[in-house]
LUMKOL-364689 format. One record per residue: x, y, z of N, C-alpha, C in turn. Coordinates in steps of 0.2 Angstrom, whole numbers, padded with zeros to 4 digits, always signed. Atoms other than C-alpha are relative to their C-alpha. Example, Ala and Ser with C-alpha at 12.3 -4.5 7.8 and 13.67 -1.06 7.14 Angstrom:
<recs>
+0004-0006+0000+0062-0022+0039+0004+0006+0000/-0004-0006-0001+0068-0005+0036-0004+0005+0003/
</recs>
This chain:
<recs>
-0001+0006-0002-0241+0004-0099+0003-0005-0005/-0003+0006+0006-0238-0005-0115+0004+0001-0003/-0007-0001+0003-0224+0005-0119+0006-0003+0005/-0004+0001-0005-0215+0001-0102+0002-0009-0002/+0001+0007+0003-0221-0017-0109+0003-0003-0004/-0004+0001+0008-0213-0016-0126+0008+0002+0005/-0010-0001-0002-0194-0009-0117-0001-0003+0004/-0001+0008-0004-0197-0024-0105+0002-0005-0002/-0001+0006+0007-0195-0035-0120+0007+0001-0001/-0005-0002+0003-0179-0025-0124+0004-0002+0006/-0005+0004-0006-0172-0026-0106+0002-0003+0005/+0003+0007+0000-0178-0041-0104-0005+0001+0007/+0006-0002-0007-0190-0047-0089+0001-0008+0003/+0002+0008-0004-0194-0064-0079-0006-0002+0002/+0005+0004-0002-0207-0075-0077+0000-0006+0007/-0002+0002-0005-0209-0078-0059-0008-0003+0002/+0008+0002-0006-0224-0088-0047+0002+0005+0007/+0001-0005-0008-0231-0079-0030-0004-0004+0001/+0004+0005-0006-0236-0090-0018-0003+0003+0006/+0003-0002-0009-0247-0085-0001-0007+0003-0001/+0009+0000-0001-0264-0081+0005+0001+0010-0001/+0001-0007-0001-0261-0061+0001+0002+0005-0008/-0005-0002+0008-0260-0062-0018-0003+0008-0003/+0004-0005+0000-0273-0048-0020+0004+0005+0000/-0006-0006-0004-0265-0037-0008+0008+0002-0006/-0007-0003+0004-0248-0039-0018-0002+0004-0009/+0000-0002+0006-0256-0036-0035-0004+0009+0000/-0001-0007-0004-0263-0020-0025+0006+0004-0003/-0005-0006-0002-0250-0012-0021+0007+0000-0007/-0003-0001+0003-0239-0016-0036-0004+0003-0006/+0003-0007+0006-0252-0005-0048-0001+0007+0003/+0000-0007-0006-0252+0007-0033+0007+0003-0002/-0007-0003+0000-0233+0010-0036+0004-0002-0006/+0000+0001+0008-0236+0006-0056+0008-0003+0001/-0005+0005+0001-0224-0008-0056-0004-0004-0007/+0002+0003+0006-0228-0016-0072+0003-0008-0001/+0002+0010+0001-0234-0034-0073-0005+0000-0004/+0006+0001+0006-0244-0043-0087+0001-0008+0002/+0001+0007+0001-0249-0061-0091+0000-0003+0005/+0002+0006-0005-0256-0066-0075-0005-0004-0002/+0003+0004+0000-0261-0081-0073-0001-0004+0008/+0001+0002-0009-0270-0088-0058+0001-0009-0002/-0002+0007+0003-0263-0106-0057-0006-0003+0008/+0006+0002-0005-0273-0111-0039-0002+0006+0006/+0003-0008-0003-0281-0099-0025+0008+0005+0006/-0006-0003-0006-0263-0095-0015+0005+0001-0006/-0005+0000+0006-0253-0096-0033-0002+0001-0005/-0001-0004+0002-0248-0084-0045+0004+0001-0006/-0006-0002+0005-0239-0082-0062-0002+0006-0004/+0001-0007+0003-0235-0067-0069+0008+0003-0004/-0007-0002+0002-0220-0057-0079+0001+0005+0000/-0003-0007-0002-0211-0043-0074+0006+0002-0003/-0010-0002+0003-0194-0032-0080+0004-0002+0005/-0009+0002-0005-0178-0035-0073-0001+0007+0005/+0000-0008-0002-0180-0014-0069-0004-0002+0008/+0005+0000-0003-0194-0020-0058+0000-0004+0005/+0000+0007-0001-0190-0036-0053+0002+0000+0010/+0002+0001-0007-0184-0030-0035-0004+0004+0004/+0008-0003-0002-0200-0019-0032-0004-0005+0004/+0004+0006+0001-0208-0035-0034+0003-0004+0005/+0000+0004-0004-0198-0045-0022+0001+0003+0008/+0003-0001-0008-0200-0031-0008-0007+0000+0001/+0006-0001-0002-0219-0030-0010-0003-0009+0000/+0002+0007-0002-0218-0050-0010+0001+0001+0009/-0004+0001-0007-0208-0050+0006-0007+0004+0005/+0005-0003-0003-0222-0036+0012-0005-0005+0002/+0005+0004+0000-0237-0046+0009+0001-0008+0002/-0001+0007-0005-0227-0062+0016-0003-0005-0007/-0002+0006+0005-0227-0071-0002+0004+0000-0001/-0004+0003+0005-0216-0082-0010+0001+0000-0007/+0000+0001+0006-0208-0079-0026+0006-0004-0003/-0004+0006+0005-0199-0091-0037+0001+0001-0009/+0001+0001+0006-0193-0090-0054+0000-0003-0005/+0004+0006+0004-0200-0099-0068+0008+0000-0005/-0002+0000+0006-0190-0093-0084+0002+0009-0001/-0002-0006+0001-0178-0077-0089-0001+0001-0009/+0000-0002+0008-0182-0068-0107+0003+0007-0001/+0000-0009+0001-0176-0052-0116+0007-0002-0003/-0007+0000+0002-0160-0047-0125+0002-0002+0005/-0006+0001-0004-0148-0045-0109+0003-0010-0001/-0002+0008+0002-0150-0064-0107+0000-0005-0005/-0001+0004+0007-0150-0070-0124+0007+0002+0000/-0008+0001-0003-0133-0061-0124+0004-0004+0005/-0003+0004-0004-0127-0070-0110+0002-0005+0001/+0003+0007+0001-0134-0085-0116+0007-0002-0005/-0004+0002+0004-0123-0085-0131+0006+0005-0001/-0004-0006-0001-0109-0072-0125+0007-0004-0004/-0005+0009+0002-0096-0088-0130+0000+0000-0007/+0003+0003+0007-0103-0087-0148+0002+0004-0004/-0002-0006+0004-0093-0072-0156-0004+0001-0007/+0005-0001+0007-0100-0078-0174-0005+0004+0000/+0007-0002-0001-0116-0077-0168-0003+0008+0001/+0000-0009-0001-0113-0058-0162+0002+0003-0007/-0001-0006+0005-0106-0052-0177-0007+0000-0006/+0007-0001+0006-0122-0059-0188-0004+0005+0004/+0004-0005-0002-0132-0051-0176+0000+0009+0001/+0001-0006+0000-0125-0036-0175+0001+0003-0009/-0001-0002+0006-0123-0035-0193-0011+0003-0004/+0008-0001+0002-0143-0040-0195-0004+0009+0001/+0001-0007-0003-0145-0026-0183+0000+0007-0004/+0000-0007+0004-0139-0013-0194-0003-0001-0006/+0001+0004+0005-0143-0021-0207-0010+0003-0002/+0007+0000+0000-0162-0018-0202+0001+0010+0000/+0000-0008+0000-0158+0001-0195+0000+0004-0006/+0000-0006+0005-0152+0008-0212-0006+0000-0009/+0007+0001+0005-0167-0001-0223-0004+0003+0001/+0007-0005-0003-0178+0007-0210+0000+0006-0003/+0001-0008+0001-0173+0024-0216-0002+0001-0010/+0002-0001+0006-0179+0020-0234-0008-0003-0002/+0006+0001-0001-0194+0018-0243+0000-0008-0004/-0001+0009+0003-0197-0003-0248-0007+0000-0005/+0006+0001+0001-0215-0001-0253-0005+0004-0003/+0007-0006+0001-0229+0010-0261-0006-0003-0002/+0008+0001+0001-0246+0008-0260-0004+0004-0002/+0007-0005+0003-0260+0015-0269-0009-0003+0002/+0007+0002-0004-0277+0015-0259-0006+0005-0003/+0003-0005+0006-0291+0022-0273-0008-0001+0005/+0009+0003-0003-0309+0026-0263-0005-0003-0004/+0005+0004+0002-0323+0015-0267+0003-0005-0007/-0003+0004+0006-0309+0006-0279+0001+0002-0005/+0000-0005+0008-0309+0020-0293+0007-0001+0000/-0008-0001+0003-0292+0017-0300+0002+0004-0004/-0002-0006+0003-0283+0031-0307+0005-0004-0005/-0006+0004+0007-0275+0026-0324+0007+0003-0001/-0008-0004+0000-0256+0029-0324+0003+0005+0006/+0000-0006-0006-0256+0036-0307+0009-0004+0004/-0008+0004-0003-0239+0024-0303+0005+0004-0002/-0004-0003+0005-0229+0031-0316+0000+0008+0002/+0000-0007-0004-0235+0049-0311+0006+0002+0007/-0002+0003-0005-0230+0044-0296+0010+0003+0002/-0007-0002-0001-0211+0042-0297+0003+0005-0004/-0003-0005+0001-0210+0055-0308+0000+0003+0002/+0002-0006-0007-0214+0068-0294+0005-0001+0003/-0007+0002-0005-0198+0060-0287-0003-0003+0007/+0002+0008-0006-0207+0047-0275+0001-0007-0005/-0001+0005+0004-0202+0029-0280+0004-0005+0006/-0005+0007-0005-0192+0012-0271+0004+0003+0002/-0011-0001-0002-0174+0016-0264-0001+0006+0002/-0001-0006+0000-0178+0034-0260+0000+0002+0006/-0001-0002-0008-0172+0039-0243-0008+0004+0003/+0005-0002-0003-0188+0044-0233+0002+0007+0002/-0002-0007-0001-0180+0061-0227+0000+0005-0005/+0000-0003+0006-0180+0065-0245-0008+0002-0003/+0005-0001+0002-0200+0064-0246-0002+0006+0003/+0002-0004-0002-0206+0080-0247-0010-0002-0004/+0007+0000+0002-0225+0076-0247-0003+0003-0005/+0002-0006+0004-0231+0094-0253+0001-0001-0006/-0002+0000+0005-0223+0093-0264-0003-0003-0005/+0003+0004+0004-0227+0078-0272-0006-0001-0003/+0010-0001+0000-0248+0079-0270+0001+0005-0006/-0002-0005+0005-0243+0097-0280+0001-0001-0006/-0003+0002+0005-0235+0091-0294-0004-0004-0004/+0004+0005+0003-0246+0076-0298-0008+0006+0000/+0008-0006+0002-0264+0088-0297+0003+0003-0005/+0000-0004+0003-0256+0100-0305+0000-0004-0009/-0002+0004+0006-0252+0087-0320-0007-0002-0002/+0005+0003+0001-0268+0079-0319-0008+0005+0002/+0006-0003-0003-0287+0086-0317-0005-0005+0005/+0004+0007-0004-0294+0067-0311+0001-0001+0007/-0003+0004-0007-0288+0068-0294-0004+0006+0003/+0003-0005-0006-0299+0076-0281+0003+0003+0006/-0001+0003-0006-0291+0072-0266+0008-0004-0001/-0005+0005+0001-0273+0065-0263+0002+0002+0006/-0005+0000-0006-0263+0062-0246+0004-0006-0001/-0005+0007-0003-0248+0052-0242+0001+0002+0007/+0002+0004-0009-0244+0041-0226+0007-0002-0001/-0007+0006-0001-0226+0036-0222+0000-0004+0007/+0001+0005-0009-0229+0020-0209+0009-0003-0003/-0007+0008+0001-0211+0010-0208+0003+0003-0006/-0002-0002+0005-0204+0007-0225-0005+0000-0005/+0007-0002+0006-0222+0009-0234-0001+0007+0001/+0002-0006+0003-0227+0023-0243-0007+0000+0000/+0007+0002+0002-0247+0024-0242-0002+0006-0002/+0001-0008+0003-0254+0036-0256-0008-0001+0000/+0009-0002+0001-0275+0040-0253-0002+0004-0006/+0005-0007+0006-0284+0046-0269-0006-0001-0001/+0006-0001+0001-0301+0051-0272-0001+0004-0007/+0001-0002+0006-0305+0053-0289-0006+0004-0002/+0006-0006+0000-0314+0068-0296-0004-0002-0005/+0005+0004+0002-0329+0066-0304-0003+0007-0004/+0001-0006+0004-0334+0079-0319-0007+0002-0001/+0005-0002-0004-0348+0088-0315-0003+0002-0009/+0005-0006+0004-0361+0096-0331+0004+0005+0002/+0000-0009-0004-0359+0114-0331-0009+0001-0001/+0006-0001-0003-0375+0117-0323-0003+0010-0003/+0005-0009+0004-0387+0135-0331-0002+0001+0002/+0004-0001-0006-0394+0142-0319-0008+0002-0003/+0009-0001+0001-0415+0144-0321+0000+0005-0005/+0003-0008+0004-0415+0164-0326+0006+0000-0004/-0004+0000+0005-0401+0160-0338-0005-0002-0007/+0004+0003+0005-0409+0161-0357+0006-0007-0003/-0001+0008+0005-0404+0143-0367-0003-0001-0005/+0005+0004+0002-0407+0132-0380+0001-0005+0001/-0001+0008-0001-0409+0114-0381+0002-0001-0005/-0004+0003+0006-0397+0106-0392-0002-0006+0000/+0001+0006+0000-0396+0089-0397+0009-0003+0003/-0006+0001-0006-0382+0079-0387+0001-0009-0004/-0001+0009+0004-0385+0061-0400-0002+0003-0008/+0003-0001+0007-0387+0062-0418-0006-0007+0000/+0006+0005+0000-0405+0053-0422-0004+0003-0006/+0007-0005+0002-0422+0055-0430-0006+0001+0005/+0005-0003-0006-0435+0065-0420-0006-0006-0002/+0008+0003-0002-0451+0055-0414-0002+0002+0002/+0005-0005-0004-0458+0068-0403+0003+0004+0002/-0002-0008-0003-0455+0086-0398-0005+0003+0005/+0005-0003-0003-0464+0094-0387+0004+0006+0006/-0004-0005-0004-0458+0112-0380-0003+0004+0003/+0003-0002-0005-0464+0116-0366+0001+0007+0002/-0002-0009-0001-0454+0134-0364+0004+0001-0006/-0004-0004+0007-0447+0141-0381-0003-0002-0007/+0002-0001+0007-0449+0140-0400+0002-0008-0002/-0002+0007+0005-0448+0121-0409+0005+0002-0006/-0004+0001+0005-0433+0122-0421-0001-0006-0006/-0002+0004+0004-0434+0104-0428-0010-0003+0000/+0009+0002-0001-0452+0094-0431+0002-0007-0003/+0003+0007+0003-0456+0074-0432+0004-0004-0004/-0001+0002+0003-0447+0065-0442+0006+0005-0003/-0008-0006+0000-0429+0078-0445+0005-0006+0002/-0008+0001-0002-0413+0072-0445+0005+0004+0005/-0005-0005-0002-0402+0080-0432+0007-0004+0001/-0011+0001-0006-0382+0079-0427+0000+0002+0007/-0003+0000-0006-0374+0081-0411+0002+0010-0001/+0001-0009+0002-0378+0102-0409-0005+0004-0001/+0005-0005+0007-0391+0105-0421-0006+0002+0009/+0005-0002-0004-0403+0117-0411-0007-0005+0000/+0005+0004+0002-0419+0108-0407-0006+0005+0004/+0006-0006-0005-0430+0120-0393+0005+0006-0001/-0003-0007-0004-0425+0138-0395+0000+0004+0005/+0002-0003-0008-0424+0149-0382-0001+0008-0001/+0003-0007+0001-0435+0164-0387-0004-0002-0002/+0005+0000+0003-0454+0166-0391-0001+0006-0002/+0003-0005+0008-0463+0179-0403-0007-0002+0002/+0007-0003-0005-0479+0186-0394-0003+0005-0006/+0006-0005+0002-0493+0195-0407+0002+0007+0004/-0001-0007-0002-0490+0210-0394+0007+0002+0004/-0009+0000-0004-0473+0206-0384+0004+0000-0004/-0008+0001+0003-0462+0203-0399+0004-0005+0003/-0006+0005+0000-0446+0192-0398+0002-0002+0008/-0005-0001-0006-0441+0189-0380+0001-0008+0004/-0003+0004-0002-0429+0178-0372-0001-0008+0006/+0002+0005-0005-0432+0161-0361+0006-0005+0001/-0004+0004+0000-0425+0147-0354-0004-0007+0000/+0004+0000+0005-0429+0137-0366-0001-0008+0005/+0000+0006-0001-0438+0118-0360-0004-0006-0004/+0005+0005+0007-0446+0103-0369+0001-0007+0003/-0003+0006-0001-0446+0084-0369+0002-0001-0009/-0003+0003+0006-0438+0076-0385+0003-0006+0000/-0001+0007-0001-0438+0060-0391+0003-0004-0007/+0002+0001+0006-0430+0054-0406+0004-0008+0000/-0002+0006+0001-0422+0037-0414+0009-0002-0001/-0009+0000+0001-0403+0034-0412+0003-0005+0000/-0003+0007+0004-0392+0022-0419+0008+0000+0004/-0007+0000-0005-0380+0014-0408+0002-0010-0005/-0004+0002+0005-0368+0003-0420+0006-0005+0002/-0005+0004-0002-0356-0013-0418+0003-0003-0007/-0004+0002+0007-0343-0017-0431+0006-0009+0001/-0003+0008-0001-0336-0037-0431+0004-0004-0007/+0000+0003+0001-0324-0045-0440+0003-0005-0002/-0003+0008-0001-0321-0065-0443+0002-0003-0004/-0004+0005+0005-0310-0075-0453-0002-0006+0000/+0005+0007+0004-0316-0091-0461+0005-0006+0002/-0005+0005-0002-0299-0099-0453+0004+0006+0006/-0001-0003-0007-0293-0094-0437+0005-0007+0005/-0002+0004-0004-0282-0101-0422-0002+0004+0006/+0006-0002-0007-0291-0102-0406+0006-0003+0005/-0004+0002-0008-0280-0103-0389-0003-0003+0003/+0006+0003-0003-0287-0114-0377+0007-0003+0007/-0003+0004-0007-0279-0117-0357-0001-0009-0001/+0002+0006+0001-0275-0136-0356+0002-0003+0008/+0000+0000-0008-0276-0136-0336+0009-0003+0004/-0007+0001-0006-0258-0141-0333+0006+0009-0001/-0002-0007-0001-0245-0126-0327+0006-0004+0004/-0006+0002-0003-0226-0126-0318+0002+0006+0002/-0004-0005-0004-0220-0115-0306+0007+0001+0004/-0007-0002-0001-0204-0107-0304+0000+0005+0004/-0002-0006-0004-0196-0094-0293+0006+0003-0001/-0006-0003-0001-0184-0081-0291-0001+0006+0005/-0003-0005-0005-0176-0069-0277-0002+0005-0003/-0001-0009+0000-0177-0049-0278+0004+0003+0006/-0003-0006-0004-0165-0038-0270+0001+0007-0005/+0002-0006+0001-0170-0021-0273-0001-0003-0010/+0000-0002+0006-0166-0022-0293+0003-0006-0004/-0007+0006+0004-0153-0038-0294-0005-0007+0002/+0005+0005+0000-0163-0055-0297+0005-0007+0000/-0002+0007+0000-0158-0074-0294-0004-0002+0000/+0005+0004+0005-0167-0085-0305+0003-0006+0004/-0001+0009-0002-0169-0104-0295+0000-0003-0006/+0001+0006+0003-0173-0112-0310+0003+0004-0008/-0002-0003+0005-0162-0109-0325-0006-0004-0008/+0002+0003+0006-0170-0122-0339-0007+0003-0002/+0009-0003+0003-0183-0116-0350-0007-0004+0000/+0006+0004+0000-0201-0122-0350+0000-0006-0003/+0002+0004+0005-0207-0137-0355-0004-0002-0003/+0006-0003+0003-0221-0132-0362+0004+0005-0008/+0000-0003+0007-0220-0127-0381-0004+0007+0000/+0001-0004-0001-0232-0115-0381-0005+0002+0009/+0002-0001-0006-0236-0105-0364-0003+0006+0000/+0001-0007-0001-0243-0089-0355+0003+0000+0008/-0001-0001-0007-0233-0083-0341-0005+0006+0005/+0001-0005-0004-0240-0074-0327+0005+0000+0007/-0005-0002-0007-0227-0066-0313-0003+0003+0006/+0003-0004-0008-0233-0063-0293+0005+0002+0003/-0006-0003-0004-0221-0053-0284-0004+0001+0007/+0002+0002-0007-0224-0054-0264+0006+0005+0001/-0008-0003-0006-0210-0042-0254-0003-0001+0008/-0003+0000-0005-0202-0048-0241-0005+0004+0007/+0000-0006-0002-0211-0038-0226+0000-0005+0008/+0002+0004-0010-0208-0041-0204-0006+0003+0003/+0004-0002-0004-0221-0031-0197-0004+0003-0007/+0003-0004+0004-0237-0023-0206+0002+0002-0008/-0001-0008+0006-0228-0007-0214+0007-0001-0001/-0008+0000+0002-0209-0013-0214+0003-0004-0004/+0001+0002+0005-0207-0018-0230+0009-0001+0001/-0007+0001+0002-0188-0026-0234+0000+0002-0007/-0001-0001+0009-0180-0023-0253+0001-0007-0001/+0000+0009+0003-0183-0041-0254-0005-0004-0003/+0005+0003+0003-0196-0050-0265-0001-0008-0004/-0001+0007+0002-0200-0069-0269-0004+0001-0006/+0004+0000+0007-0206-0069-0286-0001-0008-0004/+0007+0004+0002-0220-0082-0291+0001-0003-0008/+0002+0000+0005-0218-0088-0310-0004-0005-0003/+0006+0006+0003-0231-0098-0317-0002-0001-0007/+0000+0001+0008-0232-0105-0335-0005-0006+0000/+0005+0003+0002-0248-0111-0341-0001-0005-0008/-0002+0005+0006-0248-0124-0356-0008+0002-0003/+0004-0003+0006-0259-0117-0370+0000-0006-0005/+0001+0007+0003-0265-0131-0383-0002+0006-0006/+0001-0004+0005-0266-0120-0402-0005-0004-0003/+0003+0004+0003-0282-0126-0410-0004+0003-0007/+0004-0004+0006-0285-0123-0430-0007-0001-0001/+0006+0000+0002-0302-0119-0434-0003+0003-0006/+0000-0002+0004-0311-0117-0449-0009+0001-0001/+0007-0005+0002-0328-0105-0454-0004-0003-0006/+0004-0002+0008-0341-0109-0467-0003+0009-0001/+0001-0008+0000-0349-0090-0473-0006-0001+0003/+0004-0001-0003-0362-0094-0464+0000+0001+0009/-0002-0001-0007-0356-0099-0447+0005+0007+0001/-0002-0005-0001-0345-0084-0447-0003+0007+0001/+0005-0008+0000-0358-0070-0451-0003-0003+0007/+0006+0002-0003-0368-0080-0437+0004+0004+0007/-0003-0001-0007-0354-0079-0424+0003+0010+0000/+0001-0008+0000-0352-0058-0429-0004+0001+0003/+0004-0002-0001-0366-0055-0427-0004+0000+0007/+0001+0001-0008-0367-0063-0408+0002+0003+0002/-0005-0005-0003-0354-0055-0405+0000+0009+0002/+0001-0009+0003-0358-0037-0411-0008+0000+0005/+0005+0003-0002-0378-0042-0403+0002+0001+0007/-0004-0001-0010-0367-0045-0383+0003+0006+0001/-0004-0008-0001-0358-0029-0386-0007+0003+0002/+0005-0009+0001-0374-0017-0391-0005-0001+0006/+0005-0002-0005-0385-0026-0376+0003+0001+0006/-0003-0005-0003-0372-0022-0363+0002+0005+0001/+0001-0007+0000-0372-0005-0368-0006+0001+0001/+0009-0004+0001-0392-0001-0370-0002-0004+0006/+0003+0001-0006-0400-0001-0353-0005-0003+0000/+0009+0000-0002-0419-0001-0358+0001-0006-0008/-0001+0002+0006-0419-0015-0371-0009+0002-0003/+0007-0002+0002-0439-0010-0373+0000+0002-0006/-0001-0006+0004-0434+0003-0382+0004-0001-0006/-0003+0003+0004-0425-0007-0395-0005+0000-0007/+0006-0003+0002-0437-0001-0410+0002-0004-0007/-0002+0003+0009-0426-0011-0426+0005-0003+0001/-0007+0003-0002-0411-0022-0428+0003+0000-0008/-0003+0000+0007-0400-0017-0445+0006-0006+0000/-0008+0005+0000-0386-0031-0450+0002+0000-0008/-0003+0001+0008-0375-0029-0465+0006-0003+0001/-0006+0003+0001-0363-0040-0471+0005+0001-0006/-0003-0003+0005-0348-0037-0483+0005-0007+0000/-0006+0008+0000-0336-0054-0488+0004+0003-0004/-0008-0001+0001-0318-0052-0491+0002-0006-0001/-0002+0007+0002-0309-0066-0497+0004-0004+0005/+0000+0005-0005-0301-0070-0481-0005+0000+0008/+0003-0004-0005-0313-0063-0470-0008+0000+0000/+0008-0001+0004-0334-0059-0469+0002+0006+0007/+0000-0005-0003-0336-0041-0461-0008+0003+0002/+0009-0003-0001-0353-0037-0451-0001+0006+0005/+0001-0007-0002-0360-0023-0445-0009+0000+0003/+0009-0001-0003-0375-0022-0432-0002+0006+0001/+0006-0006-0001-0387-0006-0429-0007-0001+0003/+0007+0000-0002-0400-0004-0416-0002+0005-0001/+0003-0007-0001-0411+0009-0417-0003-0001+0006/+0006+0001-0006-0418+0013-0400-0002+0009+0000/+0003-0008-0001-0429+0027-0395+0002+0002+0007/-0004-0001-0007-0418+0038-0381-0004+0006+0000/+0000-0007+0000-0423+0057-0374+0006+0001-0002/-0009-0006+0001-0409+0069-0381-0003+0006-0002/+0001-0007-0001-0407+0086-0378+0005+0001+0006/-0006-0001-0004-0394+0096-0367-0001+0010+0000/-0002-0004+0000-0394+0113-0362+0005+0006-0003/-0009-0002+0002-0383+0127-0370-0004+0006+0001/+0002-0009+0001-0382+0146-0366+0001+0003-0005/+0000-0004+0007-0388+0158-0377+0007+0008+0002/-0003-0006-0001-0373+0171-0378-0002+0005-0005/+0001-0006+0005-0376+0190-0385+0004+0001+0000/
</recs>
């Protein structure tokens, strides 16, 4: 029905009234002999408007003539009668038939690509990838071979779990689901030992299944054994396990900051001017030739394309340019306020990182002054678990 609906559009239709006491009846028997009519509207109890094709239109005036209404008509639409309307207007004919084609050979290209990342994970450099694979703007649609493409980019990358393309119109729509790197997981009756997986100093051991390597107060690295995975039995001798424990030691998570005693600080001064320029596929015309007037600026560029429907993207793009006015403000450090403001700084980093601030056990700060500079250095120690499985290979 709403295809007959849509080529009614194309060849063309009428908006007619039906008058009589048997409107019923006529709206019967014209879905009895799938006559297609939409947008009725009931105007009082004997009258009727509604819109029918031309195709149609004398269905509809014998199944009037049947049920003994009256039909009248309001208003004719559709191409045919636009043509007709301006048949006298040659101009007119050649821009449209020009538009016309105009539209048909854009249709057969791609204008658009979109990249749709589940739960918003965005793939870093996956655009780029992208057109390497030989997907990109301008590229004849008949030329995408999907397989292909999905192929090429996995094989390049390991981060991509998942990837489908979509060609609607002239959009390109790419789905990826990013993979997500799993531990290698040691099965139970695998023997192990526990490694250390942070460099620290031990607070507590305790090994529930295998031999203690490290004890209290030890320095480890990132490796150093910590539970081995074999015990030593008076009558069993040496034998294998899979090794477990809890371990807790002190580890130092470290921020490096450093601030000049004279500095220029940028600062937005709320005023901005915007400019525009055209895009056709690659060739740009700039509206506004003269340069800012604004001394110093930060541009930002918005590009919009052109699109008619949804997914039917033209090679056309209205480009957005905005220059915002920056105010340069020199500032100058005593050695105190500079260590103060490192040391915030480095402070906002490291409690951003560290979840459990509880477990924050000390707070190291050293400073180093330079002659144009002061250099500081923060160190929390906090108490984490570390430890990490590793197979024992014979």
């Amino acid at each position: 029905m709403l295809l007959r609906i849509l080529f009614s559009y194309i060849i063309g239709y009428v908006k007619i009234s039906v008058e009589g006491y048997f409107i019923e009846r006529f709206i019967n028997i014209c879905k009895n002999e799938k006559v297609a009519i939409w947008n009725l509207k009931r105007d009082k109890n004997i009258r009727l408007e509604l819109k029918v094709g031309i195709r149609d239109f004398k269905k509809v005036c014998k199944i009037a003539k049947k049920t003994k209404c009256k039909i009248k008509i309001l208003n004719k639409n559709g191409v045919p009668f636009l043509f007709d309307k301006y048949k006298k207007r040659k101009f007119f004919f050649v821009i449209l038939i020009l538009i016309i084609l105009a539209f048909i050979i854009t249709s057969k290209f791609v204008w658009n690509i979109e990249i749709i990342a589940q739960d918003g994970q965005n793939i870093e450099n996956l655009n780029q990838d992208i057109i390497e694979s030989g997907l990109s703007v301008g590229k004849p649609k008949n030329k995408i071979n999907s397989k292909e493409i999905i192929n090429k980019i996995r094989l390049k990358r390991n981060d991509i779990a998942w990837m489908g393309i979509e060609i609607k119109g002239t959009n390109v729509i790419i789905r990826t689901i990013k993979a997500t790197q799993k531990p290698d997981i040691i099965d139970e009756n695998d023997y192990c030992n526990i490694v250390s997986d942070k460099q620290g100093i031990i607070t507590k051991i305790n090994a529930i299944n295998g031999t203690k390597a490290v004890q209290v107060g030890d320095t480890v690295n990132i490796g150093t054994i910590l539970i081995n995975g074999w015990m030593e039995g008076k009558y069993t001798g040496v034998r294998y396990v899979h090794a477990r424990g809890e371990i807790e030691a002190k580890v130092w998570h470290s921020k490096n900051k450093k601030i000049k005693y004279k500095t220029t600080e940028r600062k937005e001064t709320g005023r901005l001017e915007n400019k525009y320029k055209i895009k056709f596929n690659n060739f740009e015309i700039n509206f506004s030739k003269r340069l800012s007037k604004f001394k110093i600026y930060d541009t930002i560029e918005t590009e919009n394309k052109v699109k008619i429907f949804s997914n039917f993207y033209l090679p056309i793009s209205l480009i957005k340019i905005t220059n915002k006015e920056i105010e340069e403000i020199q500032k100058s450090y005593t050695l105190e306020e500079a260590k103060n403001i490192g040391i915030q700084q480095a402070e906002d980093e490291l409690d951003n990182e560290i979840d459990n601030k509880d477990k924050i056990v000390n707070k190291i700060v050293n400073t180093y002054e330079h002659e144009n500079e002061i250099e500081v250095n923060v160190t929390y120690e906090v108490l984490e678990n570390i430890g990490t499985n590793e197979k024992i290979v014979f």
